[in-house]
C-alpha positions, 0 to 999 in steps of 0.5 A: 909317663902319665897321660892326661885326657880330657873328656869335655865337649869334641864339637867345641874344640880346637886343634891348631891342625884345622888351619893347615895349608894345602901342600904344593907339588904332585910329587908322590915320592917326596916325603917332604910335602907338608900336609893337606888341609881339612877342605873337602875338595877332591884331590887329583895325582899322578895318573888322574885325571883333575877334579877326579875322585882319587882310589888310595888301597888301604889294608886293615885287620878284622872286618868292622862295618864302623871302622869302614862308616867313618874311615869312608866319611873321611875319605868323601871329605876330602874327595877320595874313595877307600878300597879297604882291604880286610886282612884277617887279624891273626894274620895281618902282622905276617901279611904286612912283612911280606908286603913290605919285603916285596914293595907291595904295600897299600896306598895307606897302611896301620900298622903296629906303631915304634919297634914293630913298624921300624923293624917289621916293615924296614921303615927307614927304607919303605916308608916316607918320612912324614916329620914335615907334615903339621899334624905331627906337632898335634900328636900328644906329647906323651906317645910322640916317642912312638911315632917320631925317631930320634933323628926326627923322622916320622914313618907314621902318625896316629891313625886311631884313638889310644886303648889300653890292655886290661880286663873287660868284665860284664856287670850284670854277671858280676851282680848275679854273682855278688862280687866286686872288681878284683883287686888282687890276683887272690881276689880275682881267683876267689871272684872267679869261683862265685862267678863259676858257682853262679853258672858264669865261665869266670875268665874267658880266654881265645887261644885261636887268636893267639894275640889275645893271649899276650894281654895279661903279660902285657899289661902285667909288665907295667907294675914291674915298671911300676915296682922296679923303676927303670926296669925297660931302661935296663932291659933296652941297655943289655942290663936286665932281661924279661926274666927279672919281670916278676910280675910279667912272668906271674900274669902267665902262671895265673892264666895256667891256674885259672885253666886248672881250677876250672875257671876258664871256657871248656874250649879255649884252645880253639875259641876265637876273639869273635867267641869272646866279644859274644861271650861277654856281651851276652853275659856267658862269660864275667870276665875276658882279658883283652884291648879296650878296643873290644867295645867298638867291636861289640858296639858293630855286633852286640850294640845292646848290650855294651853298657852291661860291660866295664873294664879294670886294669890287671889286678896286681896288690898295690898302687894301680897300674894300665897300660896303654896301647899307642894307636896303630899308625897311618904311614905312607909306603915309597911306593905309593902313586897316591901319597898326595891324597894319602897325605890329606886324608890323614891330615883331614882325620887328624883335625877336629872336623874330623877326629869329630866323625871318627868319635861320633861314629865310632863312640866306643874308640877310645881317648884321642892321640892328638891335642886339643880333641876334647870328648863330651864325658855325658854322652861316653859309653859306660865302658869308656867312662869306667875307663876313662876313670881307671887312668885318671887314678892309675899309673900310666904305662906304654905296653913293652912290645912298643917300648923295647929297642928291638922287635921282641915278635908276637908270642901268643904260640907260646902262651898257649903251651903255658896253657897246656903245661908244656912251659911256663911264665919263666920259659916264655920270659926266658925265650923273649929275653934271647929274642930281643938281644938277637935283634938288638944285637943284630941291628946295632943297638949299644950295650948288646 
């Protein structure tokens, strides 16, 4: 898999999606109703009264005031209103389990996308099937594995612009320091005793949000791919498990060895993802494993200070890797008395007009999910341009947890016992590979 991006210039694209014809029916249990157009005109359904601006709930994780910016500029272009809900992002996941097992899910909801949405939120009983919607035709065809099932239905379409797991690092602590983007985990440990020399904490960690933990692994496991080709195949058939991921179970020691030698923040265990969005921008910290969608967080919070920062993939000797994270989608649950106005909301977002507000007001998301969006690369962010060129060089991955036949779960718990000595990258890599084949067993999945 390798994604092809174009960076040229958004107000002059065009996406097929623009043209799309209005949907017929006020049926809102009908997951057949193909998708609204790109027209502003306001949206009436059941329980509504003509004319009548429409309210769809919409639940997100962490509060971002650009995020809630263009997804209420969406929403006035199609005459509906958004009760955003701010769900806490450590809990978000649990939250949105307990949602669905009890019919309570929002209007619209985002949601972790492939083997998480199908099997964390029972899709195929909750949510509506979106395959006759247009825009699901826009979607690029190397993630559409992600969104489309293989008998063809659609419980959900990008609702966010593509990222991907790596290493952000701030450029000025790194010229203080004198060193250079580290290519190998031998350099990283010798960049991070001149950046410790230099007064800098080398490698920032927050343990408190358990889930930025997982993102070494994570994007470690795309060189297993890499190196030992067809290794997700076996794994999703029953023929290898994550205890043949070398490379994986190695991200998880060195985060241990960087605790050791010194090399990380003094209060890791409690630190929070906020802590590390401060950390960075203000130059603290040199370098802070995480998502690429890092950088609209500090473009809300540190907006002077994001293009001090930069991002490199997991440095692992050899031919490069990065590994991208699919966006989370936008689905419609059964439930739902506004799946009309939901329906055109997404529709709307997912055309130029309006992929165009969401990367002008949000210039930091990322790479777009949808075909023919083109970005005009003068006006990118330095951490989006650097990495933008990091994927046009390295090898292109979906990170594991999407991939896999089976839910594999969050396991950020049990990384921070790695940190504390209380296991290793082998243990954790032990305990994924009996959590998959439980799951996989437990649904059906061939060879387990």
């Amino acid at each position: 898999m390798n994604f092809k991006f174009r960076t040229m210039l958004l107000s002059l694209s065009i996406v097929s999606v623009a043209a799309l014809t209005a949907c017929g029916g006020n049926d809102a249990n009908n997951a057949g109703n193909g998708g609204a157009s790109g027209s502003a005109s306001p949206v009436a359904t059941e329980g509504a009264a003509p004319g009548k601006k429409v309210t769809i709930s919409h639940a997100v994780g962490g509060d971002s005031p650009s995020r809630d910016k263009w997804m209420n500029a969406i929403g006035d272009a199609v005459g509906t209103e958004l009760d955003i809900q701010v769900l806490p992002l450590e809990q978000m996941e649990q939250i949105y389990k307990v949602k669905a097992g009890t019919n309570d899910l929002p209007d619209l909801i985002s949601y972790h996308p492939g083997a998480r949405t199908r099997d964390d939120l029972q899709a195929k009983d909750k949510l509506m099937d979106l395959s006759d919607m247009p825009i699901v035709q826009e979607i690029l065809e190397d993630i559409k594995q992600y969104y489309v099932e293989p008998d063809g239905k659609v419980y959900g379409v990008p609702g966010q612009a593509l990222k991907f797991g790596g290493i952000a690092y701030n450029k000025k602590a790194f010229a203080d320091a004198g060193v250079s983007i580290p290519q190998t985990l031998d350099e990283l440990f010798a960049a991070s005793e001149k950046l410790k020399a230099a007064g800098k904490i080398p490698f920032y960690l927050s343990a408190k949000d358990s889930w930025t933990l997982q993102i070494p692994g994570l994007a470690a496991f795309s060189y297993d791919q890499l190196q030992s080709p067809g290794i997700l195949d076996n794994i999703n058939a029953n023929k290898a498990t994550f205890k043949d991921a070398k490379n994986f179970i190695e991200a998880f020691d060195t985060m241990k060895k960087m605790v050791d030698q010194g090399y990380v923040n003094t209060d890791y265990l409690s630190a929070t993802y906020a802590n590390g969005q401060q950390a960075i921008a203000e130059g603290k910290a040199a370098m802070y494993p995480v998502l690429t969608s890092i950088y609209s967080s500090i473009l809300d919070t540190y907006p002077d200070k994001i293009n001090d920062l930069g991002f490199f993939p997991w440095p692992v000797a050899g031919d490069k890797t990065v590994t991208v994270w699919p966006p989370m989608i936008y689905g419609i649950p059964q439930s739902s008395k506004n799946a009309d106005a939901v329906k055109k909301y997404i529709e709307y977002f997912a055309s130029s007009e309006g992929q165009k507000i969401y990367f002008e007001t949000l210039p930091a998301a990322g790479v777009p999910a949808y075909k023919g969006i083109e970005l005009d690369e003068s006006k990118l962010l330095d951490p989006i341009k650097e990495m933008i060129g990091v994927t046009k060089t390295a090898k292109q991955f979906a990170t594991v947890d999407f991939s896999v036949v089976a839910n594999m779960g969050a396991f950020g718990q049990t990384v921070q016992e790695i940190l504390m000595g209380q296991k290793t990258g082998a243990d954790l890599a032990a305990e994924l590979s009996d959590i998959l084949a439980k799951n996989a067993k437990a649904k059906g999945a061939p060879g387990f």
